[in-house]
Backbone as ProteinMPNN parsed JSONL, in Angstrom:
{"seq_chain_A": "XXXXXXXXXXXXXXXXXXXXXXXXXXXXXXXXXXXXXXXXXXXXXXXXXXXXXXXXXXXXXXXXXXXXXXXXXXXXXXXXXXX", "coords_chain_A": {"N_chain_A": [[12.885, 5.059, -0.138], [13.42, 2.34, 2.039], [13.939, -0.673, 3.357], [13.431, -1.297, 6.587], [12.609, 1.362, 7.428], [9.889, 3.616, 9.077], [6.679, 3.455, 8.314], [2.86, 5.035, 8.361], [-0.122, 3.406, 7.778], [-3.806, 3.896, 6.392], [-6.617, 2.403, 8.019], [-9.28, 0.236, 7.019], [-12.641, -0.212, 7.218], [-15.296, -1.712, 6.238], [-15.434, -0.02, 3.858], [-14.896, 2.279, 4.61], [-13.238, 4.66, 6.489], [-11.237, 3.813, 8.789], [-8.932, 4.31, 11.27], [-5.471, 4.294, 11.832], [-2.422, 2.715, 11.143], [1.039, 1.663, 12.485], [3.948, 0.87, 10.466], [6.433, -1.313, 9.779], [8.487, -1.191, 7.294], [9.705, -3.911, 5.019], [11.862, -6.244, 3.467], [10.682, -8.369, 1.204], [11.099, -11.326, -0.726], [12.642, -9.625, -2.621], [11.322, -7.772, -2.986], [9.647, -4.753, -1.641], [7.623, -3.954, 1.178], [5.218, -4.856, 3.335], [4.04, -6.595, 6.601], [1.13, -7.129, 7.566], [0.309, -8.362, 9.894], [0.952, -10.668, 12.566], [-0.052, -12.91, 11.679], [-0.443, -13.102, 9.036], [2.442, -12.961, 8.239], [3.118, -15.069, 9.0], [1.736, -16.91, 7.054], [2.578, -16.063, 4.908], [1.488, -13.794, 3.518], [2.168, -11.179, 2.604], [2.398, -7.827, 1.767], [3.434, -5.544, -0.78], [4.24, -2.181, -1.366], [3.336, -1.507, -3.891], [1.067, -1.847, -3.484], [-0.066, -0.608, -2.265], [-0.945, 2.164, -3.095], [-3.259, 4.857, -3.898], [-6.209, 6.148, -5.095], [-6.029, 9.941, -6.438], [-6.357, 13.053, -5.701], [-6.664, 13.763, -8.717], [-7.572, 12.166, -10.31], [-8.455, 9.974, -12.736], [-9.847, 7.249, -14.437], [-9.15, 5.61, -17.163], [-8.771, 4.098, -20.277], [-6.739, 2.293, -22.359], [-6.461, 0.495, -25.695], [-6.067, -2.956, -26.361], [-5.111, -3.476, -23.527], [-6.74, -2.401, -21.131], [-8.675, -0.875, -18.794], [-7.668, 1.747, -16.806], [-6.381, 3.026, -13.718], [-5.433, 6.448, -13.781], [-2.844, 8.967, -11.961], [-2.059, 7.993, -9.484], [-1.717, 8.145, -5.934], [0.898, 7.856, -2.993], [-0.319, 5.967, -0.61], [0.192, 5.802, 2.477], [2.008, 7.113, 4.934], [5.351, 8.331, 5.325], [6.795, 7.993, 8.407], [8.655, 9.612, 10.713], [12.714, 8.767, 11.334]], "CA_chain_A": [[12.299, 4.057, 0.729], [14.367, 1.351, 2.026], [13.706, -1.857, 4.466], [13.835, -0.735, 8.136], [11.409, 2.631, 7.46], [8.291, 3.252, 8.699], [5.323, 3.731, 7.605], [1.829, 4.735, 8.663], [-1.374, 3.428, 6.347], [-4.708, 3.8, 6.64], [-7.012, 1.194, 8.183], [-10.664, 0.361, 6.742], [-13.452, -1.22, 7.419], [-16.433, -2.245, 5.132], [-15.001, 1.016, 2.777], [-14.533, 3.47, 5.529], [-11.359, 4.48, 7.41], [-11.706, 3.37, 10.734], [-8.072, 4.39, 11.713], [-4.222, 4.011, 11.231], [-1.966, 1.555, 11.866], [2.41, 1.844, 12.257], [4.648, -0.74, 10.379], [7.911, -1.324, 9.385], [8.844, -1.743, 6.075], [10.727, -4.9, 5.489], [12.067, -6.702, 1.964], [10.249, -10.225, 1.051], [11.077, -12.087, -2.009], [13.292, -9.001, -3.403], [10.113, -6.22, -2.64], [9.519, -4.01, -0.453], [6.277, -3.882, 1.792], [4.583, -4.977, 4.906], [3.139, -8.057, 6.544], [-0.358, -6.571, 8.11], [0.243, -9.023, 10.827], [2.136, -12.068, 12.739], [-0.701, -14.378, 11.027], [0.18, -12.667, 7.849], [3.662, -13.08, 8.201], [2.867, -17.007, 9.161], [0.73, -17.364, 6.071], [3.485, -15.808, 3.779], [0.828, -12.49, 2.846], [2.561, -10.164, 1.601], [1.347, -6.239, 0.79], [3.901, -4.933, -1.717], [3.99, -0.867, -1.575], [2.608, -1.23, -4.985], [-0.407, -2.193, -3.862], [-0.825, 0.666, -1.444], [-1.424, 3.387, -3.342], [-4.77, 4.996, -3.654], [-6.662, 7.42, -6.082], [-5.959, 10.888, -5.511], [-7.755, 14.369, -6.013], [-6.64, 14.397, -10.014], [-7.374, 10.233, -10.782], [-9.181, 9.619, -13.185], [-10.734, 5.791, -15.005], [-8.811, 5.847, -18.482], [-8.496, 3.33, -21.15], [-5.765, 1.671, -23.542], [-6.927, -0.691, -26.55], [-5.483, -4.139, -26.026], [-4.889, -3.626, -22.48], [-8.011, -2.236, -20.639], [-9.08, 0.006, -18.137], [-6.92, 1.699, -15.408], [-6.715, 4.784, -13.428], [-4.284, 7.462, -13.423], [-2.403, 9.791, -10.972], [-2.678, 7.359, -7.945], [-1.054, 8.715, -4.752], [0.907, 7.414, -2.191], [-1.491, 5.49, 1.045], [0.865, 5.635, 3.487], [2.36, 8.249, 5.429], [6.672, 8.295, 6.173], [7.448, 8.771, 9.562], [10.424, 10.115, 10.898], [13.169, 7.625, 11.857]], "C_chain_A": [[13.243, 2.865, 0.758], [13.951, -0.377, 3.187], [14.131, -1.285, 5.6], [12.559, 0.753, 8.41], [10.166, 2.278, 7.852], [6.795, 3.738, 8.642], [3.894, 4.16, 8.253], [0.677, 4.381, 7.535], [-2.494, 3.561, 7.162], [-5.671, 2.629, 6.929], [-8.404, 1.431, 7.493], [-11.661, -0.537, 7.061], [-14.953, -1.164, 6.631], [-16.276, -0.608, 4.21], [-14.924, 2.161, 3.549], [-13.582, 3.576, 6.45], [-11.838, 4.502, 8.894], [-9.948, 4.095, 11.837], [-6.737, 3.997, 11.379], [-3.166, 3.288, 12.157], [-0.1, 1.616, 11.269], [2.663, 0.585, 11.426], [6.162, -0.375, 9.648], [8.073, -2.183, 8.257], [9.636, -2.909, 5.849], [10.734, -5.245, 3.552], [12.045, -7.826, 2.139], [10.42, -10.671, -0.498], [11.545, -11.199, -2.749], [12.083, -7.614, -3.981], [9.92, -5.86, -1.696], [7.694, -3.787, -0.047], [5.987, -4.096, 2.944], [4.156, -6.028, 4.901], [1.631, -7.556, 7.782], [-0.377, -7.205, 9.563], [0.944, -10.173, 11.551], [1.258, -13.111, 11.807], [-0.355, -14.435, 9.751], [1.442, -13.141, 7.394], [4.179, -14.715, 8.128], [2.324, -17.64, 7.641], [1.855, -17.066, 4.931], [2.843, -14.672, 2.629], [1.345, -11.338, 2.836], [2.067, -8.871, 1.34], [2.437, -5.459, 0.509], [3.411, -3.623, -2.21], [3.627, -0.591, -2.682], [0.76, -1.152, -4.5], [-1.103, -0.974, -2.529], [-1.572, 2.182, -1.678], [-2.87, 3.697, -4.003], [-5.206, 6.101, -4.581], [-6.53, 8.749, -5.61], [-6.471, 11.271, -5.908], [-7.996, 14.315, -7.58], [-6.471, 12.977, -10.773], [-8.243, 10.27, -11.422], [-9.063, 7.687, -13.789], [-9.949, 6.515, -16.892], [-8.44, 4.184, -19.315], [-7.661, 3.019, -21.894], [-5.978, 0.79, -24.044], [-5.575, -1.611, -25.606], [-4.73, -4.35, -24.626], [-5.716, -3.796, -21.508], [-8.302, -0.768, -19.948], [-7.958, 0.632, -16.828], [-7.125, 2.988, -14.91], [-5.181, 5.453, -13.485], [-3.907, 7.669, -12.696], [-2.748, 8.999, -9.353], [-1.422, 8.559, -7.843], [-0.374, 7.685, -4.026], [-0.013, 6.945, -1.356], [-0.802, 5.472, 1.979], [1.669, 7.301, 3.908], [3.97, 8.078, 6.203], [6.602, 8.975, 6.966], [8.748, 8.556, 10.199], [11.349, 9.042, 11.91], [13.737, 8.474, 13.195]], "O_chain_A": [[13.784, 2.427, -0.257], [12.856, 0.131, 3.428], [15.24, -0.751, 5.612], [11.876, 0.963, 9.412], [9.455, 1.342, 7.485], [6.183, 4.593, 9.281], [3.659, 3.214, 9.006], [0.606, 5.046, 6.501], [-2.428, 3.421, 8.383], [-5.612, 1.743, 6.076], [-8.785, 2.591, 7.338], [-11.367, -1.729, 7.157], [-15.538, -0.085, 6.726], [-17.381, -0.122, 3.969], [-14.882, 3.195, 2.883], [-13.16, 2.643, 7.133], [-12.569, 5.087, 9.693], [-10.046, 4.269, 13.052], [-6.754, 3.19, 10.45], [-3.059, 3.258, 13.383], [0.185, 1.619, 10.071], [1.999, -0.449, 11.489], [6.672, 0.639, 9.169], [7.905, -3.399, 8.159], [10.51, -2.958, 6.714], [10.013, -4.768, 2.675], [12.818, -8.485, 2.834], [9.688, -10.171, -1.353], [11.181, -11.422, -3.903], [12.076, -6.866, -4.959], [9.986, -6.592, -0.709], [6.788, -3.532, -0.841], [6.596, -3.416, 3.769], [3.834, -6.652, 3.889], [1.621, -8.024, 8.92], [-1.042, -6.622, 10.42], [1.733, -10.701, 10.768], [1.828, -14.05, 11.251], [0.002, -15.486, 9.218], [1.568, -13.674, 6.292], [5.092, -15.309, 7.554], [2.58, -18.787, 7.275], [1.975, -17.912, 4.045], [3.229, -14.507, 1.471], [0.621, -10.403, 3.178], [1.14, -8.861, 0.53], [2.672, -4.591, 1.35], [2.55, -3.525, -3.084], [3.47, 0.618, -2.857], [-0.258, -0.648, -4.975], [-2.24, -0.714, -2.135], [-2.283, 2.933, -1.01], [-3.515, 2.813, -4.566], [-4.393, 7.005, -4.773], [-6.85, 8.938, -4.436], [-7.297, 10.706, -6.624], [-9.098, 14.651, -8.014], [-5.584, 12.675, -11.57], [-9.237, 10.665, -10.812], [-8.101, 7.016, -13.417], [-10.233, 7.545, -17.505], [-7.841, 3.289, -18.718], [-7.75, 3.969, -22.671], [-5.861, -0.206, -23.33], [-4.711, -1.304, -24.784], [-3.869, -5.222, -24.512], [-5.772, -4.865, -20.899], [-8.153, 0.296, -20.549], [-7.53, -0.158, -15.986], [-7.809, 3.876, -15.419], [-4.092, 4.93, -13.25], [-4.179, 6.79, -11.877], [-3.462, 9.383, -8.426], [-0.735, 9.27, -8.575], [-0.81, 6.549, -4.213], [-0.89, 7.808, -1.306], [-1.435, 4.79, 2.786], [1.769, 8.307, 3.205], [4.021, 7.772, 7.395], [6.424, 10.19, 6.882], [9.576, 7.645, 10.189], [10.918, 8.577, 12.965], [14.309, 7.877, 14.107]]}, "name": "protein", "num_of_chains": 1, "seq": "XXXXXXXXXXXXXXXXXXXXXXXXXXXXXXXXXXXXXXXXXXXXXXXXXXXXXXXXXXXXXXXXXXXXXXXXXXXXXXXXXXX"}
């Protein structure tokens, strides 16, 4: 994955996918991600391909003392399409 690629994600609305939406990857502040929007982009919001990924079929809710709670085996949320 590089700046210039791009991407499709999933859209949602009150926890249900309503539909999908193109974007072009870009690099802000030395990460790679997306800006959801021009207001986004105005505001300086940010969505860092970390924060895209999503539980998959084999995710489970697991624990580590002095850390907490997290899940496993995320997945990708986005879908590369072809340049």
């Amino acid at each position: 994955m590089k700046a210039g690629n791009r991407i499709r994600v999933s859209t949602y609305i009150m926890g249900y996918e309503s539909g999908f939406e193109d974007f072009t990857v870009e690099e802000f502040r030395y990460c790679l991600g997306i800006f959801k929007s021009d207001q986004h982009r105005t505001a300086g919001n940010f969505t860092p391909l970390c924060e895209l990924y999503e539980r998959g079929p084999e995710s489970e809710n697991d624990y580590i003392p002095n850390y907490g709670s997290y899940v496993t085996n995320l997945v990708q949320g986005w879908s590369d399409l072809p340049a």
